[in-house]
Structures are given as structure tokens and as C-alpha cells.
MARVEXVEX-175928 format. One record per residue (C-alpha): residue number from 1; residue in three letters; x, y, z. Coordinates in steps of 0.2 Angstrom, whole numbers. Example, Ala and Ser with C-alpha at 12.3 -4.5 7.8 and 13.67 -1.06 7.14 Angstrom:
2
<pado n="1" res="ALA" u="62" v="-22" w="39"/>
<pado n="2" res="SER" u="68" v="-5" w="36"/>
This chain:
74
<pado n="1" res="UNK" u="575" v="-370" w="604"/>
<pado n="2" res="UNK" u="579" v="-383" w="612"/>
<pado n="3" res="UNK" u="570" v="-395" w="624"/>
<pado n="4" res="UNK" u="575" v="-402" w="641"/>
<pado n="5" res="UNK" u="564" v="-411" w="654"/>
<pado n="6" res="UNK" u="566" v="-406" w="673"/>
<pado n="7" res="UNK" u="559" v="-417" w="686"/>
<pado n="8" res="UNK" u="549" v="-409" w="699"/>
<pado n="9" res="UNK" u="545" v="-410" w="716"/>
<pado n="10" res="UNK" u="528" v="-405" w="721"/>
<pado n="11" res="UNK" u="536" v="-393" w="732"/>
<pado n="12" res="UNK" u="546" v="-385" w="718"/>
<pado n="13" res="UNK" u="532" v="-387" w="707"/>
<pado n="14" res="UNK" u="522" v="-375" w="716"/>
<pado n="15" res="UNK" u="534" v="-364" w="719"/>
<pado n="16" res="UNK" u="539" v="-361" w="700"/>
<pado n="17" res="UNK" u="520" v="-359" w="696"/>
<pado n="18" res="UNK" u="518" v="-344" w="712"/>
<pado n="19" res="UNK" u="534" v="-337" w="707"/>
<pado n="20" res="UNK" u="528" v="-336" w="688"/>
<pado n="21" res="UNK" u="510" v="-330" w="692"/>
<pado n="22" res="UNK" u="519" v="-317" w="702"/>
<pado n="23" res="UNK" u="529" v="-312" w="688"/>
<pado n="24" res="UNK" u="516" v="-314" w="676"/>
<pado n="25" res="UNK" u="525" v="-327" w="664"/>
<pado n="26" res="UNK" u="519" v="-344" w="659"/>
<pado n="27" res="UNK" u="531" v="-357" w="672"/>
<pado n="28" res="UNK" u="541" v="-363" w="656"/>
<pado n="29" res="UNK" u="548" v="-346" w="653"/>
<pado n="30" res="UNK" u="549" v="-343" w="672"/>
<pado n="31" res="UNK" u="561" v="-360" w="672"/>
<pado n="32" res="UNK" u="571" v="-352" w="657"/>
<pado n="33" res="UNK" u="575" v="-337" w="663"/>
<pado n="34" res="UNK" u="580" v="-344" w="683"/>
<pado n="35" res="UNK" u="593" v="-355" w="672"/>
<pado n="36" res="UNK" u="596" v="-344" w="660"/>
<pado n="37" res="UNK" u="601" v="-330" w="676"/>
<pado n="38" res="UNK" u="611" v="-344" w="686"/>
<pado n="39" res="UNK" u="621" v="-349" w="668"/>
<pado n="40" res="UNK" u="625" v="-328" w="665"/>
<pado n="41" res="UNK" u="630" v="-329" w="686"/>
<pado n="42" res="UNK" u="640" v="-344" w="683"/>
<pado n="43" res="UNK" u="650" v="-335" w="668"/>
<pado n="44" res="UNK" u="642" v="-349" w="657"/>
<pado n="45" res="UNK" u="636" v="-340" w="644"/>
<pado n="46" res="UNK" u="638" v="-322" w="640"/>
<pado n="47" res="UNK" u="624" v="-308" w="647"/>
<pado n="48" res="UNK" u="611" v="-305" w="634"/>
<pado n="49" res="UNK" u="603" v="-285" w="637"/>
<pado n="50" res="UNK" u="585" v="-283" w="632"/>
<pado n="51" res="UNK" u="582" v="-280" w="616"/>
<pado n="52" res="UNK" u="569" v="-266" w="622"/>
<pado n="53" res="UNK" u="579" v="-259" w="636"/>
<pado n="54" res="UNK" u="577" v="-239" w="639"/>
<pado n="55" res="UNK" u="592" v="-227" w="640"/>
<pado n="56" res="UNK" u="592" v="-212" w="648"/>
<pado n="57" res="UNK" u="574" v="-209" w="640"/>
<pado n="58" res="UNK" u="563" v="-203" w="657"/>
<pado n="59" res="UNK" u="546" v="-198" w="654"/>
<pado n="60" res="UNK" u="542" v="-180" w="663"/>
<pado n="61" res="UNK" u="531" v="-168" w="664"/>
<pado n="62" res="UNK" u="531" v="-154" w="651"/>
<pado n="63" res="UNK" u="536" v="-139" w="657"/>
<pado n="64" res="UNK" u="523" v="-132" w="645"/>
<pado n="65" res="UNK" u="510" v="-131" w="659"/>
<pado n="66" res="UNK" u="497" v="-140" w="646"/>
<pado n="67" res="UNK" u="496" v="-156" w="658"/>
<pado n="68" res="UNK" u="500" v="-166" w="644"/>
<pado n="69" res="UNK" u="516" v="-177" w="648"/>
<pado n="70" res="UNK" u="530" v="-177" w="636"/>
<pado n="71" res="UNK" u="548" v="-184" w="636"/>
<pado n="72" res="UNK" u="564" v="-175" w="642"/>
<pado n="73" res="UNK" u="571" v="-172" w="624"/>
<pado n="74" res="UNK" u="553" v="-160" w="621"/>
């Protein structure tokens, strides 16, 4: 990885550190992902998916009536 520094305003300072407590992420990677999202909008770089992302695998109820919850390919 590389590094860059980004000056600040106070005002923008504050507002990366709320935003990032809000999301729960430290501000660096709150800053990372704000460019990275604008440089995907912008066509920049390419969309990366998530390497975790779920497809189509919804947790439901089991029909079993056991209370227990189990997944919709049970």
C-alpha cells in the first residue's frame, strides 16, 4: 500500500472522525474508502465486489417448528 498525505481542515477533520465512528472504522480507512468510492464513481478504477459478499443465502426460519433457525437450502 501506498501512502498519501491529505491536509485537513478542522472542519473536515471532525467530520471524517463522526463519520468513521458512525461506521465503526478507524478515519484512515474511512478516508480510503470515500476515495476509493468517488475513483469507482468517476470510472477510474474498476469496482472491486467484496470478497465476503452473500448471494442469495437468506437465513429463515425452519419450517421444522424446532425454533431453531436454519438457512433456505435446509
Amino acid at each position: 500500500m501506498t501512502r498519501i498525505t491529505v491536509n485537513l481542515t478542522n472542519q473536515e477533520r471532525e467530520a471524517l472522525i463522526a463519520l468513521a465512528g458512525k461506521e465503526l472504522r478507524h478515519p484512515r480507512a474511512q478516508a480510503a474508502l470515500i476515495i476509493r468510492v468517488e475513483l469507482q464513481r468517476q470510472g477510474l478504477i474498476e469496482v472491486i465486489k467484496p470478497a465476503l459478499a452473500v448471494t442469495a443465502e437468506i437465513t429463515q426460519p425452519s419450517m421444522e417448528g424446532d425454533g431453531k433457525v436454519g438457512t433456505a437450502q435446509e
